[in-house]
C-alpha positions as a Markdown table, in Angstrom:
| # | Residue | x | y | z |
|---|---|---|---|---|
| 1 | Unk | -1.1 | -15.7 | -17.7 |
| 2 | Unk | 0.4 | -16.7 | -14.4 |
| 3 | Unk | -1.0 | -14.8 | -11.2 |
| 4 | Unk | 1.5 | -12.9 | -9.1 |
| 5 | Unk | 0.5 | -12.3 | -5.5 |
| 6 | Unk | 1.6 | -9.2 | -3.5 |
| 7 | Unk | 4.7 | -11.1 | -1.9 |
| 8 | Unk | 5.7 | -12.4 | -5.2 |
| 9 | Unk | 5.8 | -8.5 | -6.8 |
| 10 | Unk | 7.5 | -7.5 | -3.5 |
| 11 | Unk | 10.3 | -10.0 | -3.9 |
| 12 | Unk | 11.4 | -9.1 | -7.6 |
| 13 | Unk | 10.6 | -5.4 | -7.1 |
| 14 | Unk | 13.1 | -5.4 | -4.0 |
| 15 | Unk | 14.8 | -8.4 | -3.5 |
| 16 | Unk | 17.1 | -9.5 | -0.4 |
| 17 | Unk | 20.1 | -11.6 | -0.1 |
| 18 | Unk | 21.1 | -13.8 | 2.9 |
| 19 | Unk | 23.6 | -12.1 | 5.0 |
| 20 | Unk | 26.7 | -14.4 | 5.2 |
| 21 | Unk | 28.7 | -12.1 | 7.3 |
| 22 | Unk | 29.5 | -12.4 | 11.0 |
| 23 | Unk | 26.4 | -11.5 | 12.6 |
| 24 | Unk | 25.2 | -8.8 | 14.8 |
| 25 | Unk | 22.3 | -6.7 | 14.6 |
| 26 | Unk | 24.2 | -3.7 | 13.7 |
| 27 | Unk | 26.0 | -6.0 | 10.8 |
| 28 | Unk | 22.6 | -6.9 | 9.8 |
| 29 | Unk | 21.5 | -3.6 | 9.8 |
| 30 | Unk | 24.5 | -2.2 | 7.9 |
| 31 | Unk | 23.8 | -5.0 | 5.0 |
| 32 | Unk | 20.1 | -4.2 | 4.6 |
| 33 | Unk | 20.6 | -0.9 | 4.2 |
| 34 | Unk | 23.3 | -1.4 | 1.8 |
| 35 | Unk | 21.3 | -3.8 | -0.3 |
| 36 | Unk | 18.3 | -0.8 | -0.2 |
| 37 | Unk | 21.2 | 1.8 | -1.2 |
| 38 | Unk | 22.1 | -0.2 | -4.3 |
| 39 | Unk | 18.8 | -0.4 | -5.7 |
| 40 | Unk | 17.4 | 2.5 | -5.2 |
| 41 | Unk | 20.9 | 4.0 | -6.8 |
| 42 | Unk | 20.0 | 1.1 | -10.1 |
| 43 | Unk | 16.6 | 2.3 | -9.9 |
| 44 | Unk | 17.9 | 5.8 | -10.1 |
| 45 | Unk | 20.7 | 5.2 | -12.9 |
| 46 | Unk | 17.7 | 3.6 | -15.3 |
| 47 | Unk | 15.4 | 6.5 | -14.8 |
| 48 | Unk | 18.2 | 8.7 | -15.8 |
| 49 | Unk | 19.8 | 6.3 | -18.6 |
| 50 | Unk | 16.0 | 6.1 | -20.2 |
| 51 | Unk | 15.9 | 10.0 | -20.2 |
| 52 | Unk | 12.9 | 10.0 | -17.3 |
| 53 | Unk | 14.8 | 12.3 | -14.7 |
| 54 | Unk | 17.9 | 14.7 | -15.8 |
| 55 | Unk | 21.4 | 14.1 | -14.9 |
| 56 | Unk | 21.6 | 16.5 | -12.5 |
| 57 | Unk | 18.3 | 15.4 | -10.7 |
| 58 | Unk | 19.7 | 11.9 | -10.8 |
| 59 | Unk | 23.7 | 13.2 | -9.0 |
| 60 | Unk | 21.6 | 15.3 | -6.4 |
| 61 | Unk | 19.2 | 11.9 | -5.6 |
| 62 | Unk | 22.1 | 9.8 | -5.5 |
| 63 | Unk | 24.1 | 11.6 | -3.4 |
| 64 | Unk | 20.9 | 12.6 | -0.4 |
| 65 | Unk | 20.8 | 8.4 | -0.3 |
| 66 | Unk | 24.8 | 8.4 | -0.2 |
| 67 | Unk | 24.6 | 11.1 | 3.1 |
| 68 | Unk | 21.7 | 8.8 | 4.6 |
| 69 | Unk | 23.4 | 5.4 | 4.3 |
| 70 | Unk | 26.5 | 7.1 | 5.6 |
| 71 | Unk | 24.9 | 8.4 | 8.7 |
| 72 | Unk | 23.2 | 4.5 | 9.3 |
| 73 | Unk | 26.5 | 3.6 | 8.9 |
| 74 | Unk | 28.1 | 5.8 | 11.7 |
| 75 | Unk | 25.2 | 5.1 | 13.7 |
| 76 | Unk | 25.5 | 1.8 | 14.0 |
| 77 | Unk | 29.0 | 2.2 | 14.3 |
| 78 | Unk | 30.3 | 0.2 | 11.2 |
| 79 | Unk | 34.0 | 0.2 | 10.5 |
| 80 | Unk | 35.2 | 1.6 | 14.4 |
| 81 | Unk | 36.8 | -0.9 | 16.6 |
| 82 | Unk | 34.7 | -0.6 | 19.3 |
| 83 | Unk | 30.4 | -1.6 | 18.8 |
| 84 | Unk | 28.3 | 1.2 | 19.5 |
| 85 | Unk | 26.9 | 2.1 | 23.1 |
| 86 | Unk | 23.9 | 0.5 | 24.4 |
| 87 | Unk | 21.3 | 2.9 | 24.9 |
């Protein structure tokens, strides 16, 4: 049996795409949290789909990660016309 190191279990328990976008940090930002957001969510929908975690636990968990990657995505000021202010 092959040995996996801690890197290797790292990478397929929470992979990460390239971003191909138009770069800036906040863009960058924006995508990682996004890719977290929809794996945690899969993670989430198998826990509930193998009868681990009720439906209802499952809505309210998906829905505190949908207020917190909302709030990222205000605070980096995704989707306005103007970049956020320099603090």
């Amino acid at each position: 049996m092959a040995e996996f190191n801690q890197s290797d279990k790292d990478n397929f328990l929470y992979p990460r795409r390239p971003y191909h976008g138009d770069f800036t940090p906040e863009n960058l930002a924006f995508n990682a949290n996004l890719q977290e957001f929809a794996q945690r969510v899969g993670y989430i929908t198998d826990l509930e789909t193998a009868g681990k975690i009720p439906s209802e636990e499952a809505y309210r968990q998906i829905k505190e990660l949908w207020t917190q990657f909302n709030s990222s995505k205000e605070e980096l000021g995704i989707g306005n016309n103007t970049p956020p202010e320099a603090t």
